[in-house]
N, C-alpha and C positions, 0 to 999 in steps of 0.2 A: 560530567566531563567538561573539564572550565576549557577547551578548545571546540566545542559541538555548536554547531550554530543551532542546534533544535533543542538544545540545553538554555543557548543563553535565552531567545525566543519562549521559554516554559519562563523562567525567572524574569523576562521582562526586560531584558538588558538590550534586546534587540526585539524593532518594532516587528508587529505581523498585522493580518488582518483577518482577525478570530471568529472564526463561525459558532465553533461549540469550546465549553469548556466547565469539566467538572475536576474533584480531584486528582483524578487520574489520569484523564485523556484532551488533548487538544487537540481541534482540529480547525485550522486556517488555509487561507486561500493560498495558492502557490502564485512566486512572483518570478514565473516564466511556463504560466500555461499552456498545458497543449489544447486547450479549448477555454472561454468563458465558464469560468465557477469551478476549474479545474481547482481541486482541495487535496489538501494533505491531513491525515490524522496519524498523532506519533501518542504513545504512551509516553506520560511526564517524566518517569524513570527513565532513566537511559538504559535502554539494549540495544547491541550492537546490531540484531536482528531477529529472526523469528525462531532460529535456534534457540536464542537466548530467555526469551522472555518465557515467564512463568505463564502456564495458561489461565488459572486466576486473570490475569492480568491480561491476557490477549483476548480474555472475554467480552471483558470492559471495552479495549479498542473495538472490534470487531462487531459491536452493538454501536459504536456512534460511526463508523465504516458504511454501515447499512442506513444506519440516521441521516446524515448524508445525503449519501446517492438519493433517497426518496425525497430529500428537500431539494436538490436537483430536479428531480422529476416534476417533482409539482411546483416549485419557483421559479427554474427556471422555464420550462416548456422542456427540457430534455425526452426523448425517445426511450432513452434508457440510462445508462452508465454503466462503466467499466473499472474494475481492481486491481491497479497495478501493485507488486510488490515483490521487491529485487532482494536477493540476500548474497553479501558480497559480492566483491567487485568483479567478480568472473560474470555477475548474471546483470552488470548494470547497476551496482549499488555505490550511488554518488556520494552521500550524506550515512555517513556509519552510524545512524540512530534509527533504530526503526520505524517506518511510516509506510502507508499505504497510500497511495494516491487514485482519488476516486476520482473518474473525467467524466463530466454531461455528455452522453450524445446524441445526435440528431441525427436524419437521415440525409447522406449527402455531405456529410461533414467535413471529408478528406480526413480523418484519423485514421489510422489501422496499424496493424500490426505487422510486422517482416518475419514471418518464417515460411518453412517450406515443410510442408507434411510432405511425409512417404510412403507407400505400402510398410508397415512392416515385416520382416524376415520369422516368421512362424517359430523357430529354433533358437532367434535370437529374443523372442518376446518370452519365451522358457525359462532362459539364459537370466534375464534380466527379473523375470518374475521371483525364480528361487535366492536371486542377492535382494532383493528388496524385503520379502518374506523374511529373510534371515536375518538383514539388520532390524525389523521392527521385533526380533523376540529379547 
């Protein structure tokens, strides 16, 4: 996609600052961190997002995703880390190439997350079980 900044970024066109990289998957530091060592990993191919991509291929990410986080943990002192990953723009999805962004964290960090759990509705969790079930047959 000759308009994808995570495209030009695979081809070199635009600089990053590359942590891992094999034929399929790269993954660089993000340059607007929500923490120190905050990384991005995209497959080289462009897909729009995790719909898209063949799971072949999300295997590949999803093993240097984990690669990663553990090089966090032990490089940087992180506590642990966290998987973010947004598909389309309803759910927060900035950059229309897929990637996952892996954060170091620590204890005390100020990161978190915004939602609000709720009890659920017992008839509505029924509700919701048989449209799920239905679309994975």
């Amino acid at each position: 996609m000759k308009d994808c900044i995570f495209c030009k970024i695979v081809a070199g066109e635009m600089p990053s600052t590359k942590l891992f990289e094999n034929d399929h998957v790269l993954a660089f530091l993000d340059i607007y961190p929500g923490a120190q060592g905050h990384s991005l990993v995209i497959p080289k191919k462009h897909y729009v997002n995790l719909i898209d991509v063949p799971e072949k291929e999300l295997q590949e990410v999803i093993k240097i995703v984990k690669k990663i986080g553990v090089a966090q943990v032990n490089g940087l002192g992180a506590h642990g880390f966290n998987v973010h990953q947004s598909n389309n723009k309803e759910a927060g999805q900035v950059v229309f190439h897929l990637h996952f962004h892996v954060l170091p964290r620590k204890e005390n960090d100020g990161l978190g997350f915004r939602w609000n759990p709720q009890k659920a509705n017992p008839e509505e969790l029924k509700i919701t079980q048989e449209k799920i079930i239905k679309a994975l047959k």
